[in-house]
Jmol script that loads the backbone (N, CA, C; Angstrom):
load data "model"
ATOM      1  N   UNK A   1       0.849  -1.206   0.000  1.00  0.00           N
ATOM      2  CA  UNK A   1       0.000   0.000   0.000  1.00  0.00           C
ATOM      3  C   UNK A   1       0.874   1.241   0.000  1.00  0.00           C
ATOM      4  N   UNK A   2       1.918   1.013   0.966  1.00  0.00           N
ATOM      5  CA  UNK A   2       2.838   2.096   1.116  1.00  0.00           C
ATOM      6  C   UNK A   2       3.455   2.565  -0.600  1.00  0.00           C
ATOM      7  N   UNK A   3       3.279   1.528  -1.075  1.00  0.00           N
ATOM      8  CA  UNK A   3       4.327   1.865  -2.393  1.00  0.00           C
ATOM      9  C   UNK A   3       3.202   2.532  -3.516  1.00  0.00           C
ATOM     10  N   UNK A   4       1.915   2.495  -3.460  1.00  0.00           N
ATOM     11  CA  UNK A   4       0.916   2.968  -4.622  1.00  0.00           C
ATOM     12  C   UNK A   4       0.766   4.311  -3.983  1.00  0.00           C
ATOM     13  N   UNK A   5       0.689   4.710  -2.550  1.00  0.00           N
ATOM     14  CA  UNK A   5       0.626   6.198  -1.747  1.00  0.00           C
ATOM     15  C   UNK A   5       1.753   7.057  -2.620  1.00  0.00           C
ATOM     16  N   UNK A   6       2.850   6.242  -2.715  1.00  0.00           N
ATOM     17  CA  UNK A   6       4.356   6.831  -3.091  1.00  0.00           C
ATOM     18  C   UNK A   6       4.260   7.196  -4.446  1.00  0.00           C
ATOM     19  N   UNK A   7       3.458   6.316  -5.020  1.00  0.00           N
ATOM     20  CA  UNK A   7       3.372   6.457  -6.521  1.00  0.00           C
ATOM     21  C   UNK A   7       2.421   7.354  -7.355  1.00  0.00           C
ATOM     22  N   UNK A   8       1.549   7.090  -6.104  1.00  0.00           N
ATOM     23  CA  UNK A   8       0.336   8.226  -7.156  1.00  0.00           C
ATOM     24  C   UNK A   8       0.935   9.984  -7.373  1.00  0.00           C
ATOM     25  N   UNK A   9       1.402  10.286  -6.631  1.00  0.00           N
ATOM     26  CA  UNK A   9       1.843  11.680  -6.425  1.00  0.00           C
ATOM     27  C   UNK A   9       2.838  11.975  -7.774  1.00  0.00           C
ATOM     28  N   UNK A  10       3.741  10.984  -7.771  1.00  0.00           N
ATOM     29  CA  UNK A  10       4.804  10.204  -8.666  1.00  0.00           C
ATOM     30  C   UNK A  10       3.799  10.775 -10.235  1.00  0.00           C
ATOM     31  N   UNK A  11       3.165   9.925 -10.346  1.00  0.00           N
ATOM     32  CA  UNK A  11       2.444   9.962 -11.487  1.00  0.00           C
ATOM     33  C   UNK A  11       1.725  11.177 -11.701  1.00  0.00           C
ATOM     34  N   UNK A  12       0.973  11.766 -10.906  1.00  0.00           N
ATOM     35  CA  UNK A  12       0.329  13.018 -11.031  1.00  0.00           C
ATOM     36  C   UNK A  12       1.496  13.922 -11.396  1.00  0.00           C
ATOM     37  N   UNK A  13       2.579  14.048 -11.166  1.00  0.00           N
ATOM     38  CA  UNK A  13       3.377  15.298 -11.183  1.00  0.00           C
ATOM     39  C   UNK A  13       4.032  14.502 -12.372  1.00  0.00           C
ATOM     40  N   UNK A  14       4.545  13.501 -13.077  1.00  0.00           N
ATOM     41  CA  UNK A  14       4.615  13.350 -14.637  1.00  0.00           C
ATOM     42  C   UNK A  14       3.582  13.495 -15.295  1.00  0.00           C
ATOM     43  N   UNK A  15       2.386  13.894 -15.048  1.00  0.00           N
ATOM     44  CA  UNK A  15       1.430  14.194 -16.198  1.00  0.00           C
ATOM     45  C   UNK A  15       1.577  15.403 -15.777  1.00  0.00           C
ATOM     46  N   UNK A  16       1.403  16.153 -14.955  1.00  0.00           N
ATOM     47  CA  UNK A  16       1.819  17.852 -15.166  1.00  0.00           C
ATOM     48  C   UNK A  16       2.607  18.040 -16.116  1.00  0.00           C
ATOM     49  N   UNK A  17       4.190  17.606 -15.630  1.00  0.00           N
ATOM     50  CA  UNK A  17       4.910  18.019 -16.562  1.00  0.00           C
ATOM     51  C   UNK A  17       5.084  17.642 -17.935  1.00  0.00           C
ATOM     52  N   UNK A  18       4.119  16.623 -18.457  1.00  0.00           N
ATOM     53  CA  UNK A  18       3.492  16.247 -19.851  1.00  0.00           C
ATOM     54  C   UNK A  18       2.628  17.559 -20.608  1.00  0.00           C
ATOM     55  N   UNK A  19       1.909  17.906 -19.600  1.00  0.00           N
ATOM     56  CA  UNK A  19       0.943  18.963 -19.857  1.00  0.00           C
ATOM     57  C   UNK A  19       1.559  20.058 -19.872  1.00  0.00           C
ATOM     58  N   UNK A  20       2.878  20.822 -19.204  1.00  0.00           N
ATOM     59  CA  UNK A  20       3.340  21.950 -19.457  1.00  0.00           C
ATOM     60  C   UNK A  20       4.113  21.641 -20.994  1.00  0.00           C
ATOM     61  N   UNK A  21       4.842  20.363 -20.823  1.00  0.00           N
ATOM     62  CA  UNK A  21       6.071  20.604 -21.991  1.00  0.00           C
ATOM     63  C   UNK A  21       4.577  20.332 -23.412  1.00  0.00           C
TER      64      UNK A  21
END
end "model"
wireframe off; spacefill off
backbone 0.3
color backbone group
């Protein structure tokens, strides 16, 4: 569980920076 908590944030902030570039 600990490791998908770690990851979602992970993932949200590579689609930001998908969406800026």
């Amino acid at each position: 569980m600990s490791d998908n908590a770690a990851g979602l944030p992970a993932v949200l902030t590579l689609l930001l920076w998908v969406g800026v570039l």
